[in-house]
N, C-alpha and C positions, 0 to 999 in steps of 0.2 A: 654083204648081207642082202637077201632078196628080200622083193619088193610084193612076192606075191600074194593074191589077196589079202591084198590092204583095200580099205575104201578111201574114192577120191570124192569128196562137196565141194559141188560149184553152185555157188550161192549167187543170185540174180534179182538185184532190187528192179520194182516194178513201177514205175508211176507214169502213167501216163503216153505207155506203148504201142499202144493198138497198130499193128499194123505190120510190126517188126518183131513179135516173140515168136512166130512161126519160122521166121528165120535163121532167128537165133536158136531157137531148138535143135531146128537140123543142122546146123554148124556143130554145136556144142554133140550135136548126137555123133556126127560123122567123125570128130577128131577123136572121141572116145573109143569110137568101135573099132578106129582101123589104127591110132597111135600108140591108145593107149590098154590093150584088149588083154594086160596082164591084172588092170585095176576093176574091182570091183566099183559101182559110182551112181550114185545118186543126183539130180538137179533137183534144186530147193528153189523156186520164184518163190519170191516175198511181194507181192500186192501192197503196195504204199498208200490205200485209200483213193486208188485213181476212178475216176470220174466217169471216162472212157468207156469203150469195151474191152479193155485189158483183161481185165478178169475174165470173162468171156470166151475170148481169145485161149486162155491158159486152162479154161475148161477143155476145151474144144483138143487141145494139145494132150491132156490128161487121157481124154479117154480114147486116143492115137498110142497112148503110152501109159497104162497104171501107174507105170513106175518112180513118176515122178512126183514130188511135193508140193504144194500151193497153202501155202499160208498168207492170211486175206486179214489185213489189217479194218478196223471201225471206219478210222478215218484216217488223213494223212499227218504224218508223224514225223516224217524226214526222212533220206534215204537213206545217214547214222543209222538210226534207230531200225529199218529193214536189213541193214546189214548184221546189226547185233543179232536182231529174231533169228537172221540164218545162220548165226556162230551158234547159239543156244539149243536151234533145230537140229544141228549137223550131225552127225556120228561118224564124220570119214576120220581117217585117221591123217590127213591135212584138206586144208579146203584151197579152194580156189574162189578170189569174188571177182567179177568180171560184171560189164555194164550191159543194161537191155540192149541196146541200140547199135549192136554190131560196130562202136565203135573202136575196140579191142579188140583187134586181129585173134581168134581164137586158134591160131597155129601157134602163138608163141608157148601157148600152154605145155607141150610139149619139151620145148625148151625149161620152162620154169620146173616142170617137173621132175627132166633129168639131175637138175642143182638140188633138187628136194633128197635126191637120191643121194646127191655126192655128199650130204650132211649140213646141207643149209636149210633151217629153222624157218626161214623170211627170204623168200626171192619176190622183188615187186618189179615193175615194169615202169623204168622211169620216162614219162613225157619227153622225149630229147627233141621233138617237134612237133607240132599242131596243125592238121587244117582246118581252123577257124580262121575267124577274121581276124586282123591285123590287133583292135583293142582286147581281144580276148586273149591273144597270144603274150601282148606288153602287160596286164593285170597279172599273169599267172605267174609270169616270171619276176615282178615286180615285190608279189604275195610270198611265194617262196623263197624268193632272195633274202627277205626282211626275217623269214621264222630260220633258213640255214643262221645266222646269226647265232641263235638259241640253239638250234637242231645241226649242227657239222654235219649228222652223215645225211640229211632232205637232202633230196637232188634238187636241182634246181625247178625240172619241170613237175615235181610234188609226183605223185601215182598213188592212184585208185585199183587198180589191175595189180592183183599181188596174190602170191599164195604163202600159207603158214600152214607149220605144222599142230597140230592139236595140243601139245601144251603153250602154245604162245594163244592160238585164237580159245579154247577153253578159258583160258586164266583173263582175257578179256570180256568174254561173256557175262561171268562172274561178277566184273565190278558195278556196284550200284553207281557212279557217277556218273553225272548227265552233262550235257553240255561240253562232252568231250572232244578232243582231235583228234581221230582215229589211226591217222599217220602216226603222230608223237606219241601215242602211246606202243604204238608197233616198234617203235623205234627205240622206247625207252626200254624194251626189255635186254638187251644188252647181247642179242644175237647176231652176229654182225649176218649184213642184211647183204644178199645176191644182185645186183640192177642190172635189168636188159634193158635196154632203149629201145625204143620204137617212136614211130611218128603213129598219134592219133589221129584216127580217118574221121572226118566229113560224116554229120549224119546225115542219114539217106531218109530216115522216116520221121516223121513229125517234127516237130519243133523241140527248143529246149527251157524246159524250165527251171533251169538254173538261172534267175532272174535276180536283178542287180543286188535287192535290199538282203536277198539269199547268200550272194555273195559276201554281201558286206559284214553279216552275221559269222560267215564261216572266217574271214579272216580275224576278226574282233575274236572269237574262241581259241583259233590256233596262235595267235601272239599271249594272249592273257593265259592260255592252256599251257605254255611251253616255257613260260619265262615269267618273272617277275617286272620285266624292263619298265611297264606301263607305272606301277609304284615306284622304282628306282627313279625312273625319269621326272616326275612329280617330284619327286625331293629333290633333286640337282636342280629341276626349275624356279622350285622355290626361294632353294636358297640363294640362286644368280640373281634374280628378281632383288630379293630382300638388299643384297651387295650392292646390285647397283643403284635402287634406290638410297641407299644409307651411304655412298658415295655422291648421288646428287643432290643429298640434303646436306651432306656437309661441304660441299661447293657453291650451292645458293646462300649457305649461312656467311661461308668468306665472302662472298659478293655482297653479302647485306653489309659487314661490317667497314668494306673499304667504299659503301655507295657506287655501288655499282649493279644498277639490275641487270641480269643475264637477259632480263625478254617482259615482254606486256601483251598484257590482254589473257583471253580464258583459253585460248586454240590448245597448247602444249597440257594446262593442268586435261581439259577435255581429252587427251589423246590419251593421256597418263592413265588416267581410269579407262578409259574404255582397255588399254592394253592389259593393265593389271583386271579388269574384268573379265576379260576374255580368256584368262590363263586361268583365272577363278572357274569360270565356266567348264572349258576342257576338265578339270581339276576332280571336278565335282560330280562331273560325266563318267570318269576312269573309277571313282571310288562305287560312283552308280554302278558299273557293269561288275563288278568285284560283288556287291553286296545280295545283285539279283540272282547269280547266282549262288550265292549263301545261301537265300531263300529259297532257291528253285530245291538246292539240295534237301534243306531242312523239311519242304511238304512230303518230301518224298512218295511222288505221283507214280504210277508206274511208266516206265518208258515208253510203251504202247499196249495197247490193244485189239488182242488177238479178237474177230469176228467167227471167223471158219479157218479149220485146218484140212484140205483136201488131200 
């Protein structure tokens, strides 16, 4: 079956780049013109509310090139929700999402495309290595180890760098739910999914704002997003808790009866509660993040918004 004019979306969140979408353009332009010059193809930047001269920058690239898209968020939204805007925006007939920052070797595209050809739905590019630092490397594998549990086919190193074809990212677009994991839902749709490995490259421009408490949002979504465990787990804790107390009530009560006290003083009741407070606490936190989002759902805000469409 050919492939001929079809359109290819390479969808490119934007937050905070200045300095490196000029680079990216021309990579993204070169691999199109000379790999891929049977596809028809558009580049979508999504502007994530950056601060910067990003925006600026993607002007400046636009009018080197009409051809391409700049959708320019109010304010910053998340880079979720920049990638929804370019599933929404897209009209290829699969897209491609790839990071500003020339972190993603834009050769492999060609690869993932060829598997788009052979009748793969979902080809993603999995992390097989990192040049980051040492703790960024032991998190990520630590994060995704934890959601394969839930998710068999998550590689281990998770990927961001993936292409789909239009009825998988359309049917994503689609859904009103927020506070999604973009991976597990790619994944839930039951296409068995292509993986290239690659080692992600060192960035070369700015800094990253993938910063900790960012982090620690995106994994809290992807276990609570993928699994029930955090509720399951709660009950098995409860009720080991409840067992082993009701086992050392009825061992202090044989000790009262034969006069014999196990212990004195307040140290062990003090620990007692502070442990069963503590589990109370965790407890209380898992049902919190369960109900916030019920609420986030229920205002039903819009996922962002749109300022300029260039």
């Amino acid at each position: 079956m050919t492939k001929d004019n079809k359109l290819l979306s390479i969808i490119v969140a934007v937050y905070m780049n200045e300095g490196s979408l000029y680079n990216t353009y021309i990579e993204l332009k070169g691999i199109l013109e000379n790999k891929l010059k049977k596809f028809r193809y558009e580049i979508i930047f999504v502007n994530d509310g950056s601060s910067d001269n990003s925006l600026k920058e993607l002007i400046s690239i636009k009018a080197i090139d009409p051809g391409i898209k700049i959708i320019n968020f109010s304010r910053n939204f998340g880079q979720l929700y920049a990638i929804l805007a370019g599933f929404e925006y897209a009209e290829g007939d699969l897209i491609i999402n790839i990071s500003a920052d020339l972190q993603d070797p834009v050769e492999i595209i060609n690869q993932m495309v060829n598997k788009w050809e052979e009748g793969y739905k979902i080809v993603a590019c999995e992390r097989s290595d990192r040049e980051d630092n040492f703790i960024s490397r032991i998190t990520s594998k630590i994060f995704y180890g934890l959601i394969k549990i839930n998710e068999p086919k998550m590689p281990i190193g998770g990927f961001d760098y993936f292409l789909l074809d239009k009825c998988v990212y359309k049917k994503i677009a689609e859904s009103t739910q927020r506070n999604t994991f973009l991976q597990g839902d790619i994944l839930w749709f039951g296409f068995e999914p292509f993986f290239i490995p690659y080692t992600r490259k060192k960035r070369l421009f700015g800094k990253s704002r993938w910063y900790f408490w960012k982090k620690v949002k995106y994994f809290i979504d992807g276990v609570i997003y993928t699994s029930y465990m955090p509720i399951r787990l709660m009950s098995f804790l409860g009720f080991a808790v409840s067992a082993i107390g009701f086992i050392y009530a009825v061992l202090i009560f044989i000790a009262w009866l034969i006069n014999k006290t196990p212990f004195s003083g307040y140290a062990p009741i003090i620990m007692t509660i502070l442990l069963v407070s503590g589990i109370l606490m965790i407890m209380i936190g898992i049902v919190g993040e369960y109900l916030w989002r019920i609420y986030d759902e229920v205002r039903a805000r819009p996922k962002y918004i749109i300022k300029d469409i260039f």
